[in-house]
DOKOLSE-853842 format. One record per residue (C-alpha): residue number from 1; residue in three letters; z, y, x. Coordinates in steps of 0.25 Angstrom, whole numbers, always signed. Layout:
% DOKOLSE-853842
seq / type / z / y / x
NUM / ALA / Z / Y / X
...
//
This chain:
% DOKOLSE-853842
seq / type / z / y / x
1 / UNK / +127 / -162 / -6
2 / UNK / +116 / -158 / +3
3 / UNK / +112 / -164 / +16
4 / UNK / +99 / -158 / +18
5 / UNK / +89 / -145 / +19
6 / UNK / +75 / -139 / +22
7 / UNK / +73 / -125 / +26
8 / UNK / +60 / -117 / +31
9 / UNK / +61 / -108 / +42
10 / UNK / +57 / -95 / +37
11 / UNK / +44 / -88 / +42
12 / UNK / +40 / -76 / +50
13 / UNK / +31 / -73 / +37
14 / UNK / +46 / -71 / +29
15 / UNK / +46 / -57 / +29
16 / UNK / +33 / -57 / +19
17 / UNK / +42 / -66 / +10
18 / UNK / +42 / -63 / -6
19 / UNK / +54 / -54 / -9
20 / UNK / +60 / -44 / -19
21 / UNK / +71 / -39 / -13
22 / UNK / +71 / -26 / -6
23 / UNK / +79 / -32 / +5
24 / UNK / +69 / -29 / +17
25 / UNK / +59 / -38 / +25
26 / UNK / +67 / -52 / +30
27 / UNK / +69 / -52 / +44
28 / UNK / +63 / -64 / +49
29 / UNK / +71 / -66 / +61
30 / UNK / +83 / -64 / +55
31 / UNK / +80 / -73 / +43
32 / UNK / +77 / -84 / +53
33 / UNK / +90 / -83 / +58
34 / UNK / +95 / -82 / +45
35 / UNK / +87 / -96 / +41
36 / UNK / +95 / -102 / +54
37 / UNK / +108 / -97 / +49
38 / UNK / +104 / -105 / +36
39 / UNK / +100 / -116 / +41
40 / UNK / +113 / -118 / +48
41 / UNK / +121 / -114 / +36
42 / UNK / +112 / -128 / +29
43 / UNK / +118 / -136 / +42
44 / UNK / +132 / -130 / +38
45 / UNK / +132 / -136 / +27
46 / UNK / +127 / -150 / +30
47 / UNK / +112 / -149 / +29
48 / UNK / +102 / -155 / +38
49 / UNK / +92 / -145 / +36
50 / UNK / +77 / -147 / +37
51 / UNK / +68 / -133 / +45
52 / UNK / +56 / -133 / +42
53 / UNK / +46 / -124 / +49
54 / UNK / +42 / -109 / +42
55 / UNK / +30 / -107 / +36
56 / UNK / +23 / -94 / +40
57 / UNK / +13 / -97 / +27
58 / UNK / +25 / -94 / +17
59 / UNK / +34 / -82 / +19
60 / UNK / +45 / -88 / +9
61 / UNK / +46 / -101 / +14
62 / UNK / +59 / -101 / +19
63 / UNK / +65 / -102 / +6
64 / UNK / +61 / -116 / +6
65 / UNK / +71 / -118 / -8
66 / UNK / +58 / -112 / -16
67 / UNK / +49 / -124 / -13
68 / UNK / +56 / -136 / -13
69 / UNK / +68 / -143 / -21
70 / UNK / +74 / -157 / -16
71 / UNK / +82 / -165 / -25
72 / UNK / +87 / -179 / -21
73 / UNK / +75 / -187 / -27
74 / UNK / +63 / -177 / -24
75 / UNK / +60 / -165 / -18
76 / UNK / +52 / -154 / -27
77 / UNK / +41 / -144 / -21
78 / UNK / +40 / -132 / -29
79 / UNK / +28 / -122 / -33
80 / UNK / +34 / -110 / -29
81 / UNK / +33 / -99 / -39
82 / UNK / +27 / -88 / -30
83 / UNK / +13 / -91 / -26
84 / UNK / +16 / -87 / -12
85 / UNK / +26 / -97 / -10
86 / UNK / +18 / -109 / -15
87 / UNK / +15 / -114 / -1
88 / UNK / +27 / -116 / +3
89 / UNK / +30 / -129 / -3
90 / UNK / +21 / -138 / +6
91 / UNK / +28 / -139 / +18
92 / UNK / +41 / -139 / +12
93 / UNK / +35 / -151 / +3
94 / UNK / +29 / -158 / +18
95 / UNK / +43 / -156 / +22
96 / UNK / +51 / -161 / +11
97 / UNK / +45 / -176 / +12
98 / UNK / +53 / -179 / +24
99 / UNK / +64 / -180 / +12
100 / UNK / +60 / -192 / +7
101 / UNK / +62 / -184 / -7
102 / UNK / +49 / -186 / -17
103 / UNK / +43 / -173 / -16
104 / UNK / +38 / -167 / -30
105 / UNK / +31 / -154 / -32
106 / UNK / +32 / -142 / -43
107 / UNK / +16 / -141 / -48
108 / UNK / +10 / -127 / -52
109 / UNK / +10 / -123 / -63
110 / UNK / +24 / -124 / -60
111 / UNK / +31 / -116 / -51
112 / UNK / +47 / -118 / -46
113 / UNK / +54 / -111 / -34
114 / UNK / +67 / -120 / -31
115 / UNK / +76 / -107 / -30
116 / UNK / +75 / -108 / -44
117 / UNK / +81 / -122 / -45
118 / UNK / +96 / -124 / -44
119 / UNK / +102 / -140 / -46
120 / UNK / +115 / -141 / -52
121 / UNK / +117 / -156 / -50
122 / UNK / +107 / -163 / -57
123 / UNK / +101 / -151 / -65
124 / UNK / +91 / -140 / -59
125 / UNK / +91 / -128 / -65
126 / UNK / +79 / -119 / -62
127 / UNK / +74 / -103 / -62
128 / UNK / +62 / -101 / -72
129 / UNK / +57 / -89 / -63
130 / UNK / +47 / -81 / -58
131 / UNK / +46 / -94 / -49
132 / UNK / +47 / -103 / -57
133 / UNK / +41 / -109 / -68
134 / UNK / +43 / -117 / -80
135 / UNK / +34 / -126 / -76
136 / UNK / +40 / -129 / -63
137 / UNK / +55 / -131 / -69
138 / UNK / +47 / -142 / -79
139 / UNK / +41 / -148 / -67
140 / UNK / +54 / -148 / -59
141 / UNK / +62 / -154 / -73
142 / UNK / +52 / -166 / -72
143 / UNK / +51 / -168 / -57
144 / UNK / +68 / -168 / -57
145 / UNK / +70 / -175 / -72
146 / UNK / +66 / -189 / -65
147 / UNK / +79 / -187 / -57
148 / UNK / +88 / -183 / -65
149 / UNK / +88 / -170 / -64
150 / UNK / +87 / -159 / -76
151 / UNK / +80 / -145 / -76
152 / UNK / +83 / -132 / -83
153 / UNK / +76 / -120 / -81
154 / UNK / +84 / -106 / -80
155 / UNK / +74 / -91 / -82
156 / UNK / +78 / -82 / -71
157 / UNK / +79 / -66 / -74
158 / UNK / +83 / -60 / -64
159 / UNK / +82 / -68 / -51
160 / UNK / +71 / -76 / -42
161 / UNK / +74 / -91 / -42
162 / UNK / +86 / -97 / -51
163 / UNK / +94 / -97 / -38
164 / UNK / +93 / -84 / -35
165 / UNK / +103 / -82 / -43
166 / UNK / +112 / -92 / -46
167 / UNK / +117 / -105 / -36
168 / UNK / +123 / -119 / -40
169 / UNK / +135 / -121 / -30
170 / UNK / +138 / -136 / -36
171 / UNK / +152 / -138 / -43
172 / UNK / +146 / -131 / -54
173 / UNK / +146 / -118 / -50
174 / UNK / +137 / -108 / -50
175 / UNK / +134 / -96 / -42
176 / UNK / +127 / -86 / -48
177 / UNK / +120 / -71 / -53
178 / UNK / +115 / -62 / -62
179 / UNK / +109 / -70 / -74
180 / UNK / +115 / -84 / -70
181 / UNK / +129 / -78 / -71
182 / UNK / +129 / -81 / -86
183 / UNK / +118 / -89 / -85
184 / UNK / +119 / -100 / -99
185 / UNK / +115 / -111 / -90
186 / UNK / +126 / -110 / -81
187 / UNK / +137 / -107 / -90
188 / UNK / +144 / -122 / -86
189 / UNK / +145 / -117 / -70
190 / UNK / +155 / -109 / -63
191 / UNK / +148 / -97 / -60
192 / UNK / +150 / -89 / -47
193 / UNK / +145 / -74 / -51
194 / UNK / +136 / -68 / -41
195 / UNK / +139 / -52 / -41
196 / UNK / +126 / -44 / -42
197 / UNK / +128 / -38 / -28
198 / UNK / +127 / -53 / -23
199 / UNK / +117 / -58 / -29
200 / UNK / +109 / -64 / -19
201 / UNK / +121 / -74 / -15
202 / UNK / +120 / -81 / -28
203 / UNK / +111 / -89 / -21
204 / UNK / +120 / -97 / -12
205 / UNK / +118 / -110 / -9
206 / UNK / +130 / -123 / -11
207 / UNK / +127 / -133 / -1
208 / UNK / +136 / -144 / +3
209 / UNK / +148 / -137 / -3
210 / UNK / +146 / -124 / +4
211 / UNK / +139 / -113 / -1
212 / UNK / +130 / -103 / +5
213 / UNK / +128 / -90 / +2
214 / UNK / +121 / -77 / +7
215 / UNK / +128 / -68 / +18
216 / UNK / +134 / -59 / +15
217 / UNK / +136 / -60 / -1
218 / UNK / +152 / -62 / +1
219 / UNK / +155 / -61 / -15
220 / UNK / +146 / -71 / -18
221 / UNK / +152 / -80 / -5
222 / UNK / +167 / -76 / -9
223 / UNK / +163 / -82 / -23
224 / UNK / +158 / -93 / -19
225 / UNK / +170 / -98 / -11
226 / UNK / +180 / -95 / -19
227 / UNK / +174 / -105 / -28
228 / UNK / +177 / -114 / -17
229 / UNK / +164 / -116 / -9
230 / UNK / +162 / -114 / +6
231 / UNK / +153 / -103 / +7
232 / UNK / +143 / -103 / +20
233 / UNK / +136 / -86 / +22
234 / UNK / +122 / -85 / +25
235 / UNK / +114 / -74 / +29
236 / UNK / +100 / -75 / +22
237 / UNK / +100 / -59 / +21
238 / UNK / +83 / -60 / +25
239 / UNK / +80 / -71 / +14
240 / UNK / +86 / -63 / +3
241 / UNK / +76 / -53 / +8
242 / UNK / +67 / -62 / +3
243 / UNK / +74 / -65 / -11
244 / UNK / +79 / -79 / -4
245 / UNK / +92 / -85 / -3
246 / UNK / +99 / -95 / +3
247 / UNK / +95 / -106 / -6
248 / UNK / +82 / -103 / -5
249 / UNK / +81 / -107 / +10
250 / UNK / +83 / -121 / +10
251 / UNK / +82 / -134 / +4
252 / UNK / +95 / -143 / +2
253 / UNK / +97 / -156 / -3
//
């Protein structure tokens, strides 16, 4: 269970934030009601959450998930794969101390966004990606053996970050897209199948036995209930502009 998380407020610089999509410029005063409606959606579901302050200097920094992973015995900074990004880590690393977690970091040539890890109990599985590397799943395989934890690496085809596409809801099951449908390393899950048409809610996020998911991706909610979970709506419509998703605005632990 989770009792805690950290989120950045988003910047006025967002609307200059990598993206792919052909989804438009963000508005950046409805994504910062957006970011409220979130944070109140964490406070739903038991989480004393941490704000810190936007940073002008990093137009994606409010998706806080890429620079920082938190397990119980220490708290990993990344190296962000895209260049751009790489600054971003220092205040969330200043902020992190007051966890009173050890705080490790991912060292070049390495590189590791943390959209591309997903934990399934004691085991991480993580996206080899355009952003991230070999190198930085070895150095997160050593930093996590220590405590018990185990590390395998999954290559992406056809999405950003591992998560992107497919999300552990805990009970061991798995909701999922596209290439991790069928995927060989999840063949001992239960796999919620994610239509093509909803894509983008494959990335919902299980917290404290309810499970987040994207407005309006009613399918994918529907699914997800009937596999007995209570399901919380929320609208992040001007993130996925941005190709972020609701995991990707928070930490949780």
């Amino acid at each position: 269970m989770f009792t805690s998380a950290v989120v950045k407020r988003p910047c006025s610089n967002l609307v200059n934030g990598i993206r792919s999509t052909n989804l438009g410029v963000p508005d950046f005063a409805r994504a910062c009601r957006q970011h409220d409606t979130y944070i109140a959606a964490l406070e739903a579901c038991g989480l004393s959450v941490t704000v810190l302050a936007p940073d002008e200097g990093f137009a994606d920094s409010v998706f806080i998930e890429d620079t920082c992973l938190v397990t119980n015995e220490c708290t990993v900074i990344t190296r962000p794969g895209h260049p751009a990004r790489r600054g971003e880590t220092r205040s969330v690393a200043q902020a992190m101390v007051r966890f009173n977690r050890p705080v490790i970091e991912i060292t070049a040539p390495g590189t590791l966004d943390a959209g591309d890890v997903m934990r399934v109990d004691h085991h991480f599985y993580v996206g080899l990606s355009d952003r991230t590397n070999a190198e930085g799943i070895g150095q997160l395989a050593q930093i996590l053996g220590p405590f018990g934890y185990t590390v395998s690496a999954i290559a992406l085809t056809s999405v950003l970050h591992l998560k992107t596409g497919v999300s552990y809801l805990e009970n061991n099951c798995m909701l999922a897209w596209g290439e991790f449908v069928s995927h060989p390393e999840f063949a001992g899950f239960t796999i919620l199948a994610v239509d093509d048409d909803e894509a983008y809610a494959a990335n919902s996020v299980w917290i404290n036995d309810r499970v987040l998911v994207p407005e309006g991706f009613e399918k994918t909610r529907a699914l997800i209930a009937a596999h007995g979970y209570d399901t919380l709506a929320v609208d992040v419509s001007e993130f996925q502009k941005l190709d972020g998703g609701l995991s990707c605005l928070s930490l949780r632990f």
